[in-house]
N, C-alpha and C positions, 0 to 999 in steps of 0.2 A: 562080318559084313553088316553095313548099317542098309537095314531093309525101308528104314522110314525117308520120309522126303521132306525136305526143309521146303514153305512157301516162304517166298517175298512177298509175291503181290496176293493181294488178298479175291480169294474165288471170284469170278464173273459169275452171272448170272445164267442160269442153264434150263436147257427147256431138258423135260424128261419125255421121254420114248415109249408111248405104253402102242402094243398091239396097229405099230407102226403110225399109232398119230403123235403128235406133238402139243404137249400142254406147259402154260405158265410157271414158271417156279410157284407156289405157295404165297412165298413169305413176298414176292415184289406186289403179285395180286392184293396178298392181305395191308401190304402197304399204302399200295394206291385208293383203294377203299376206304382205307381208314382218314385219308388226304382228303377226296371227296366227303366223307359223313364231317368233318370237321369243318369245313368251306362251308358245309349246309346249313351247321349249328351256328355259325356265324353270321353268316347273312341274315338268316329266322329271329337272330337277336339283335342285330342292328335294325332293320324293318319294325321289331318289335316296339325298338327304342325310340324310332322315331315317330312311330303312330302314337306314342304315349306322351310326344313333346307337344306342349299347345300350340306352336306355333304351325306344325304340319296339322292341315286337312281341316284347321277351324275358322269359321266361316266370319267374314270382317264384322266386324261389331255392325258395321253402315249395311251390313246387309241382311240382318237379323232384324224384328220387333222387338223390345224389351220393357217390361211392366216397366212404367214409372219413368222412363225416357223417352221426349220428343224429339223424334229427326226430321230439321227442317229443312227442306234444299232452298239455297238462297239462290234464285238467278241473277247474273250480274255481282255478284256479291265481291268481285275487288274491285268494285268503282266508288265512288265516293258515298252515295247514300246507302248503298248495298253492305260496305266493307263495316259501317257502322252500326247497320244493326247486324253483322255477326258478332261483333263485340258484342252485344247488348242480352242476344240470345245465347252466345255463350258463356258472361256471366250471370243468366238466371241459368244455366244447369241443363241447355237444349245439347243436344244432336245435333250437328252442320254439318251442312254439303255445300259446297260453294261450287258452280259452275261457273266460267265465262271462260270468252275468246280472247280477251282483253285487246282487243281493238280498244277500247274504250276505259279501262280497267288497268290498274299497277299490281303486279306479281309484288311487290314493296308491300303492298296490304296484307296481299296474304301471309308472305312472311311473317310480320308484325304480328298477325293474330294466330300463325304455327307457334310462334315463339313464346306465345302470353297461355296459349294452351296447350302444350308438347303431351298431353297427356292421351294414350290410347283411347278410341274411340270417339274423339270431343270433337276433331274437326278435321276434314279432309276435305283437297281441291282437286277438279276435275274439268281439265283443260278439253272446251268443248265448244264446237257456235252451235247454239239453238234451231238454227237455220236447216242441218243437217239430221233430216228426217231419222236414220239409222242410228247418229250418234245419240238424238234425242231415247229412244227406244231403248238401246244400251243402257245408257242409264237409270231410268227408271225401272230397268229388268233386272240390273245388278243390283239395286237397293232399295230399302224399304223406308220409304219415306211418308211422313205421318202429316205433312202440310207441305204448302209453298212460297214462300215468298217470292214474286214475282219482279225485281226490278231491272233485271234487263233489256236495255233499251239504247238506240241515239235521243238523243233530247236535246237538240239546239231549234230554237224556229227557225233563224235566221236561216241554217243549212238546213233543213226541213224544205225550204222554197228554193232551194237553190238542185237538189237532190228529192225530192219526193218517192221518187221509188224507193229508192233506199230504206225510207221512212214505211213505206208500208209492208216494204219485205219485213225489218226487221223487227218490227212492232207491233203487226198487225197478224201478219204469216208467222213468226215464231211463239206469238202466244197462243193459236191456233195449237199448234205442236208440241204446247205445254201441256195442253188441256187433253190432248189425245194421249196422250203418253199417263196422265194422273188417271182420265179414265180408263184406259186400259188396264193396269194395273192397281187399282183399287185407292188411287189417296184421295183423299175424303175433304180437305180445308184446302181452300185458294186466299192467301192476300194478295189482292193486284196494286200495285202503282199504279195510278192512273196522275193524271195534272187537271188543274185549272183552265187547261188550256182546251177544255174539250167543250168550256161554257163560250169561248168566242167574248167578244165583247157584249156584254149585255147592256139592257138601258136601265137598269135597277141595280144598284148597288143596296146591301154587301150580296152575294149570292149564295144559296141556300141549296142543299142538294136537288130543290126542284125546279129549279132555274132550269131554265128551258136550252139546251147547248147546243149553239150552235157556233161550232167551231173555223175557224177563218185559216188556219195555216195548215198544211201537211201534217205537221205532229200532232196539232190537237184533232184530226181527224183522223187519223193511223190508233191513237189513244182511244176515241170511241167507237171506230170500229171494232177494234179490239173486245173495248167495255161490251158490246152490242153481242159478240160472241159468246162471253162468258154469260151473258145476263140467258140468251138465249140457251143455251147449254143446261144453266142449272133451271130451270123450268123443268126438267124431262128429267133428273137427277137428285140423289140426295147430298150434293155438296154443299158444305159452308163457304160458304163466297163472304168475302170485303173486298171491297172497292175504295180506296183511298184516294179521292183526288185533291193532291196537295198545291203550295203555291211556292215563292219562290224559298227555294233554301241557301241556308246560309249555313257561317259554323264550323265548330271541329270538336272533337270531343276533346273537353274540359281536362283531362287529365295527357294530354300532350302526344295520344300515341299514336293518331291519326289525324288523316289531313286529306284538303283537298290538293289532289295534283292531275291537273288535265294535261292533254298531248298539248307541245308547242306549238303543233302543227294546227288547234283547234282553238286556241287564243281567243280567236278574233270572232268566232263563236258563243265562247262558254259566257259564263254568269257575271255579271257586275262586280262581284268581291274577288274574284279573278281577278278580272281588268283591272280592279283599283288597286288590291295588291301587287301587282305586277309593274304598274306605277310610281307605287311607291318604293319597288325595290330596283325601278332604273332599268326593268328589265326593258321596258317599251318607254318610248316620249313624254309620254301622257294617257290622259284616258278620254276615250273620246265616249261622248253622249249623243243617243240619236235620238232626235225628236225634240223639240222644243215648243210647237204649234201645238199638243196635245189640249185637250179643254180640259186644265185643270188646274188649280192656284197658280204653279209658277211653270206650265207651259209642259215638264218633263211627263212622263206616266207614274200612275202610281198602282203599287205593290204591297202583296201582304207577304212581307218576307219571316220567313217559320223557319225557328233553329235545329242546326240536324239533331241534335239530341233530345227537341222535344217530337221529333218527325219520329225517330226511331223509338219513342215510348207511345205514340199512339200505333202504331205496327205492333208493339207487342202486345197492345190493349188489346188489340183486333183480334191476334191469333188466339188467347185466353178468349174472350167473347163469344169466338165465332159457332155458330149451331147448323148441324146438319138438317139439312133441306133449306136453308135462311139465305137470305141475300141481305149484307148491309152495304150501304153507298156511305161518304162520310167525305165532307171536308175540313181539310187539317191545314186550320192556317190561327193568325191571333186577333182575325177580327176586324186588325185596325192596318190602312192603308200609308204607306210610304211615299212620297215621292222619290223620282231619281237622283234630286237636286239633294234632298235629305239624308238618302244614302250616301251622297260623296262628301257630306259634311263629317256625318258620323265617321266615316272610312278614311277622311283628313284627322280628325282627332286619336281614332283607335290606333293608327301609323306613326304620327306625328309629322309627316311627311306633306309638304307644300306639295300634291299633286297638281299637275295641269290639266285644266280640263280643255276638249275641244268640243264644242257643241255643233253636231251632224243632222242632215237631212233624217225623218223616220227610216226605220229598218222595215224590209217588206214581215207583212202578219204580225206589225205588234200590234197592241192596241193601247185604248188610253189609260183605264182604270178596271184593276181586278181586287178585290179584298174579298175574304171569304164570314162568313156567319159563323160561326163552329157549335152554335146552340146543340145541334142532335150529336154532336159528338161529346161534347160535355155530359149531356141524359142521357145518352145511352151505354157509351162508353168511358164516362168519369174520366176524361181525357180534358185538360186544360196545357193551352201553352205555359210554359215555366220561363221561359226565356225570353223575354221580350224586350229586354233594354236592347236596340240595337248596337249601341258603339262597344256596349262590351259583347258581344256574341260575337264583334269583327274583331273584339281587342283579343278573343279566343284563338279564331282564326289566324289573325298575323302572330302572335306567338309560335305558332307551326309551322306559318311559312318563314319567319327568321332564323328558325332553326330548323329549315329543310328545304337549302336554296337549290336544291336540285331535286325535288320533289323526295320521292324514296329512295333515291340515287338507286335502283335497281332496274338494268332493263328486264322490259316484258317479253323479251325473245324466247318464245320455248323450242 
């Protein structure tokens, strides 16, 4: 008799029976445990793996101090005079933060200067309006910033008069908000933008930082109320304050990678080498000039027009200069006055373009004649304009707009 028993199916799992309770098989417990301590060991070495990767839990370079590197935040810094000197301070070796809303400002800039500096740490943008008490606060709590450059702003007179709130909201009340957010947070150097236009029309030419200002339009009044904040502020503080009040700008940086490109919607506003260029590429009729009654050789106003590239090397003079507890005031222009009529000569030749002019009633808040002294910025600051042949500083400019008939072909939509 075959007393053994053949299995097919291989044993089930079986509880054993002691003293009529019921206990686990052994071997499924010792299974399941071993399942668990194995899961354990793994997790403990992933976690481990990834605390040791730099990229987990280390803190943005923008938001660290580091020996030997200045973080500057540029406000407004993708608009035309802003976007330029982040070029200028990223290649001397700074730290940027560029903020703006770009109402006013091309995401096309920024690109441009992500692209020329891709490298960690050099330069980040931070889509923000000034206006926005929380937003401001944010930022300067997420990051440690060692100066300011100050140029975000509206700047047109003509909409200035047309709009004045705006102008004081934005100009007057967000650098209010700059100032509270630096001091809060400990940063120590302000450059401000300021303009020319905070001197109003004087009866003494050329004008000197102590010219007496009194200023005629919304924007050059928003600009020294502004000035009047900060000056008061650092009285009671140890910040290094400059004060730049410049004149008109012109220009593009000489090596081709920037430009000026304003909203279409704001044409009829912006600056003269706008207009003229825009003229000469057919975008508009002609160029129209307002004013011709002014008291001065041939009736138009005259201007001390300062090129952005010698504008953005006295900004950098400042922030090298500037001393804790110091106030410097400074204007930055070449001294010597332009007329309107002269402008559109040089702006016919730099194009080559037969523009047409139409000669218009004055605009409200211009005025006749502005040129600036720049004596105390030469002594104190070893700051002289470089650029002063005008037809070629246009012949700069319309190279950029020839080859950037649709500004930075990028919308600003974020």
């Amino acid at each position: 008799m075959n007393f053994g028993r053949s299995r097919t199916q291989p044993r089930a799992n079986r509880s054993i029976s002691i003293g009529g309770m019921d206990y686990a098989d052994p071997k499924r417990k010792g299974n399941l445990i071993g399942k668990v301590f194995l899961a354990a060991v793994l997790t403990t070495l992933c976690i481990i793996m990834i605390k040791r990767s730099p990229s987990f839990n280390s803190p943005s370079p923008f938001s660290i101090r580091e020996p030997g590197v200045t973080h500057v935040l540029v406000t407004g810094g993708a608009g035309y005079i802003g976007s330029h000197a982040t070029l200028r301070l990223l290649k001397d070796s700074y730290r940027v933060t560029i903020v703006d809303n770009l109402s006013r400002g091309n995401l096309g800039a920024v690109k441009v200067l992500q692209n020329l500096f891709p490298e960690p740490g050099r330069l980040q943008f931070i889509y923000a309006d000034l206006g926005d008490a929380k937003s401001v606060d944010k930022i300067f709590s997420e990051n440690k910033f060692d100066a300011v450059m100050h140029f975000a702003a509206v700047a047109y007179v003509g909409e200035s008069t047309l709009d004045p709130l705006k102008y004081y909201h934005n100009i007057t009340s967000n650098t209010l908000l700059v100032l509270e957010g630096m001091a809060k947070y400990g940063v120590k150097t302000l450059i401000y933008s300021s303009t020319c236009a905070t001197y109003g029309e004087p009866e003494k030419m050329p004008i000197t930082e102590v010219t007496e200002q009194k200023p005629i339009n919304p924007y050059g009044k928003a600009k020294k109320m502004a000035e009047d904040i900060i000056l008061d502020f650092s009285k009671n503080s140890k910040m290094a304050v400059m004060v730049l009040r410049y004149f008109n700008v012109i220009g593009s940086d000489p090596e081709g990678r920037l430009g000026e490109a304003p909203r279409p919607e704001l044409r009829e506003h912006g600056r003269i080498s706008g207009a003229c260029f825009d003229a000469a590429r057919g975008i508009t009729d002609g160029l129209k000039v307002r004013g011709t009654d002014y008291k001065t050789a041939d009736g138009t106003c005259i201007r001390d027009y300062i090129d952005v590239t010698d504008l953005v090397d006295a900004h950098v003079k400042a922030l090298e200069k500037a001393q804790p507890a110091e106030v410097g005031i400074y204007n930055v222009g070449t001294g010597k006055g332009r007329s309107v009529k002269e402008f559109v000569d040089a702006c016919k030749k730099a194009t080559g373009a037969n523009i047409k002019v139409d000669y218009l009633p004055r605009r409200p808040g211009d005025y006749a004649e502005v040129y600036s002294d720049p004596t105390k910025i030469r002594l104190e600051l070893n700051w002289t304009a470089q650029h002063t042949d005008l037809e070629k500083s246009l012949q700069v400019a319309w190279k950029w707009q020839k080859s950037h008939r649709d500004g930075y072909g990028v919308s600003s939509a974020i």
